[in-house]
C-alpha positions, 0 to 999 in steps of 0.5 A: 500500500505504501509503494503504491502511495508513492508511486501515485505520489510521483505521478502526480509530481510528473504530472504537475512537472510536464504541464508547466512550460519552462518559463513557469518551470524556472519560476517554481524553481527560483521560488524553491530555492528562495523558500529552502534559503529563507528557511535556512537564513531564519535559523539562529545559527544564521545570526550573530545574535542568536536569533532569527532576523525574521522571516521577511529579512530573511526572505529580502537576503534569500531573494537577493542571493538567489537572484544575483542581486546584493542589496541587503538589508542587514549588514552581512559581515555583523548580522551574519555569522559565517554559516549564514554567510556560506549559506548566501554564498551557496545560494548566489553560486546556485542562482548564478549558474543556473539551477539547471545546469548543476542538475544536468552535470549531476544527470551526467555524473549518474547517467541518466538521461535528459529529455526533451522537456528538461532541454528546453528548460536549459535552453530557456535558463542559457538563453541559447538560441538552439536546442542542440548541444545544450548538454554540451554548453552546461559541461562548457559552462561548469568548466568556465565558472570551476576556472575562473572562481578557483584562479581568483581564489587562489590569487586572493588568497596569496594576496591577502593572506599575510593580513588575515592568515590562511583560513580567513584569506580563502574563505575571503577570497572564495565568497568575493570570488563567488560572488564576482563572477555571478555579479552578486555584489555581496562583500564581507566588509560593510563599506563594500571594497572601499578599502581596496580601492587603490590596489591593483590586484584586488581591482583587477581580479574582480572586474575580471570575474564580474565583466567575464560574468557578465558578458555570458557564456557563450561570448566566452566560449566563442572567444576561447574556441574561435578566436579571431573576430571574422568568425563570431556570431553576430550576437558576439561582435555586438557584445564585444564592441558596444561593451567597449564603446560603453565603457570607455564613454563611461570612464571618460565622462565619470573620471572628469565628473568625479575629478570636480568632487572633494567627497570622492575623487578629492580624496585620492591620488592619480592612480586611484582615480583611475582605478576607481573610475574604471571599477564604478563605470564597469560596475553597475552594468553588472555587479554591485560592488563599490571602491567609493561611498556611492551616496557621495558621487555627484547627481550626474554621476548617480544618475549616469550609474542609472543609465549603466544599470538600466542597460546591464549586462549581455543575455546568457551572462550572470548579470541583470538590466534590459541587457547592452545587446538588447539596447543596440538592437533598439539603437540600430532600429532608430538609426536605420528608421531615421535613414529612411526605413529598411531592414536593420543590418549590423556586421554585414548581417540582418537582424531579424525582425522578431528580435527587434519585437521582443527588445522593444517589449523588454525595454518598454516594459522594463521601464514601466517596471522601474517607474511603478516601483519608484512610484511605489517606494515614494510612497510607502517611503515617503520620500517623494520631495527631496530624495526621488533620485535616491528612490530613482536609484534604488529601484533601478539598481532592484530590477536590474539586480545590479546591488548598488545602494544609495543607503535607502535599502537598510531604511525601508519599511516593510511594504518597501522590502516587500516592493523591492523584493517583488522587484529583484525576483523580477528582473532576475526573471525578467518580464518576457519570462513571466509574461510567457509564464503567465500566459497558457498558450500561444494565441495569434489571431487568425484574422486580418484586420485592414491596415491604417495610419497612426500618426507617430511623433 
C-alpha cells in the first residue's frame, strides 16, 4: 500500500512537472530555492545574535542571493555569522549558474538521461538560441565558472593572506570570488571594497570575474574556441564592441565628473582615480560592488550609474538590466528608421525582425517596471520631495539586480522590502519570462484586420 502511495505520489509530481512550460518551470524553481534559503537564513545559527532576523529579512537576503542581486538589508559581515554567510554564498553560486545546469552535470555524473522537456528548460535558463548541444554548453559552462572562481581564489588568497592568515584569506577570497563572477555584489566588509580601492590586484581580479560574468557564456566560449573576430556570431561582435564603446564613454565622462568632487575623487591620488573610475563605470552594468561611498558621487554621476544599470549586462551572462545587446538592437532600429526605413543590418548581417519585437517589449516594459516601483517606494517611503533620485536609484539598481545602494535599502519599511523584493525576483526573471509564464498558450489571431495610419511623433 505504501509503494503504491508513492508511486501515485510521483505521478502526480510528473504530472504537475510536464504541464508547466519552462518559463513557469524556472519560476517554481527560483521560488524553491528562495523558500529552502529563507528557511535556512531564519535559523539562529544564521545570526550573530542568536536569533532569527525574521522571516521577511530573511526572505529580502534569500531573494537577493538567489537572484544575483546584493542589496541587503542587514549588514552581512555583523548580522551574519559565517554559516549564514556560506549559506548566501551557496545560494548566489546556485542562482548564478543556473539551477539547471548543476542538475544536468549531476544527470551526467549518474547517467541518466535528459529529455526533451528538461532541454528546453536549459535552453530557456542559457538563453541559447538552439536546442542542440545544450548538454554540451552546461559541461562548457561548469568548466568556465570551476576556472575562473578557483584562479581568483587562489590569487586572493596569496594576496591577502599575510593580513588575515590562511583560513580567513580563502574563505575571503572564495565568497568575493563567488560572488564576482555571478555579479552578486555581496562583500564581507560593510563599506563594500572601499578599502581596496587603490590596489591593483584586488581591482583587477574582480572586474575580471564580474565583466567575464557578465558578458555570458557563450561570448566566452566563442572567444576561447574561435578566436579571431571574422568568425563570431553576430550576437558576439555586438557584445564585444558596444561593451567597449560603453565603457570607455563611461570612464571618460565619470573620471572628469568625479575629478570636480572633494567627497570622492578629492580624496585620492592619480592612480586611484583611475582605478576607481574604471571599477564604478564597469560596475553597475553588472555587479554591485563599490571602491567609493556611492551616496557621495555627484547627481550626474548617480544618475549616469542609472543609465549603466538600466542597460546591464549581455543575455546568457550572470548579470541583470534590459541587457547592452538588447539596447543596440533598439539603437540600430532608430538609426536605420531615421535613414529612411529598411531592414536593420549590423556586421554585414540582418537582424531579424522578431528580435527587434521582443527588445522593444523588454525595454518598454522594463521601464514601466522601474517607474511603478519608484512610484511605489515614494510612497510607502515617503520620500517623494527631496530624495526621488535616491528612490530613482534604488529601484533601478532592484530590477536590474545590479546591488548598488544609495543607503535607502537598510531604511525601508516593510511594504518597501516587500516592493523591492517583488522587484529583484523580477528582473532576475525578467518580464518576457513571466509574461510567457503567465500566459497558457500561444494565441495569434487568425484574422486580418485592414491596415491604417497612426500618426507617430
Amino acid at each position: 500500500m505504501n509503494v503504491r502511495n508513492k508511486l501515485n505520489q510521483k505521478a502526480g509530481l510528473l504530472a504537475f512537472r510536464y504541464q508547466l512550460n519552462p518559463p513557469q518551470m524556472i519560476i517554481v524553481i527560483f521560488a524553491l530555492l528562495i523558500g529552502c534559503g529563507t528557511l535556512l537564513l531564519m535559523m539562529p545559527f544564521s545570526s550573530t545574535s542568536g536569533h532569527s532576523i525574521g522571516f521577511i529579512n530573511a526572505l529580502f537576503t534569500a531573494i537577493s542571493a538567489v537572484c544575483v542581486n546584493g542589496l541587503s538589508v542587514l549588514d552581512l559581515s555583523d548580522d551574519f555569522t559565517v554559516a549564514g554567510q556560506t549559506i548566501v554564498m551557496i545560494l548566489v553560486q546556485i542562482g548564478g549558474l543556473g539551477f539547471m545546469t548543476i542538475s544536468v552535470i549531476i544527470a551526467i555524473i549518474m547517467r541518466k538521461r535528459i529529455g526533451l522537456k528538461d532541454r528546453l528548460l536549459i535552453q530557456q535558463t542559457t538563453q541559447s538560441s538552439s536546442a542542440q548541444g545544450l548538454v554540451r554548453l552546461c559541461i562548457y559552462i561548469m568548466i568556465i565558472v570551476f576556472a575562473f572562481e578557483s584562479i581568483a581564489t587562489l590569487i586572493l588568497t596569496v594576496h591577502w593572506q599575510p593580513s588575515m592568515g590562511w583560513g580567513d584569506a580563502f574563505y575571503y577570497g572564495l565568497f568575493h570570488s563567488i560572488s564576482a563572477f555571478n555579479n552578486a555584489g555581496f562583500a564581507l566588509w560593510s563599506e563594500g571594497l572601499v578599502a581596496y580601492v587603490g590596489d591593483p590586484i584586488v581591482n583587477f581580479v574582480v572586474i575580471t570575474l564580474f565583466v567575464a560574468g557578465g558578458l555570458g557564456y557563450i561570448v566566452i566560449i566563442e572567444l576561447i574556441q574561435k578566436r579571431r573576430w571574422r568568425k563570431f556570431s553576430l550576437h558576439t561582435k555586438i557584445v564585444l564592441s558596444s561593451s567597449f564603446i560603453i565603457s570607455i564613454i563611461g570612464f571618460g565622462i565619470l573620471f572628469l565628473l568625479e575629478s570636480m568632487n572633494p567627497s570622492t575623487f578629492g580624496l585620492l591620488n592619480g592612480n586611484e582615480r583611475f582605478q576607481a573610475a574604471w571599477f564604478q563605470t564597469l560596475v553597475p552594468r553588472s555587479s554591485g560592488f563599490n571602491t567609493i561611498d556611492i551616496t557621495s558621487m555627484l547627481p550626474a554621476s548617480q544618475f549616469l550609474l542609472i543609465i549603466f544599470m538600466f542597460i546591464g549586462a549581455a543575455s546568457g551572462g550572470t548579470g541583470g538590466g534590459v541587457k547592452i545587446n538588447t539596447v543596440v538592437v533598439l539603437i540600430l532600429a532608430t538609426i536605420t528608421t531615421f535613414r529612411g526605413g529598411g531592414k536593420v543590418h549590423a556586421f554585414g548581417r540582418r537582424v531579424p525582425d522578431g528580435s527587434i519585437l521582443r527588445a522593444l517589449a523588454v525595454v518598454m516594459s522594463s521601464i514601466m517596471v522601474v517607474l511603478l516601483v519608484a512610484l511605489a517606494l515614494t510612497i510607502t517611503e515617503e520620500l517623494l520631495e527631496d530624495h526621488f533620485l535616491e528612490v530613482l536609484f534604488e529601484a533601478t539598481s532592484a530590477f536590474s539586480t545590479t546591488g548598488l545602494s544609495m543607503g535607502l535599502t537598510k531604511d525601508l519599511s516593510l511594504p518597501g522590502k516587500i516592493i523591492v523584493s517583488i522587484t529583484m525576483f523580477i528582473g532576475r526573471l525578467g518580464p518576457l519570462t513571466l509574461a510567457y509564464a503567465l500566459a497558457t498558450r500561444k494565441q495569434q489571431s487568425r484574422i486580418n484586420y485592414p491596415e491604417d495610419n497612426i500618426l507617430i511623433g
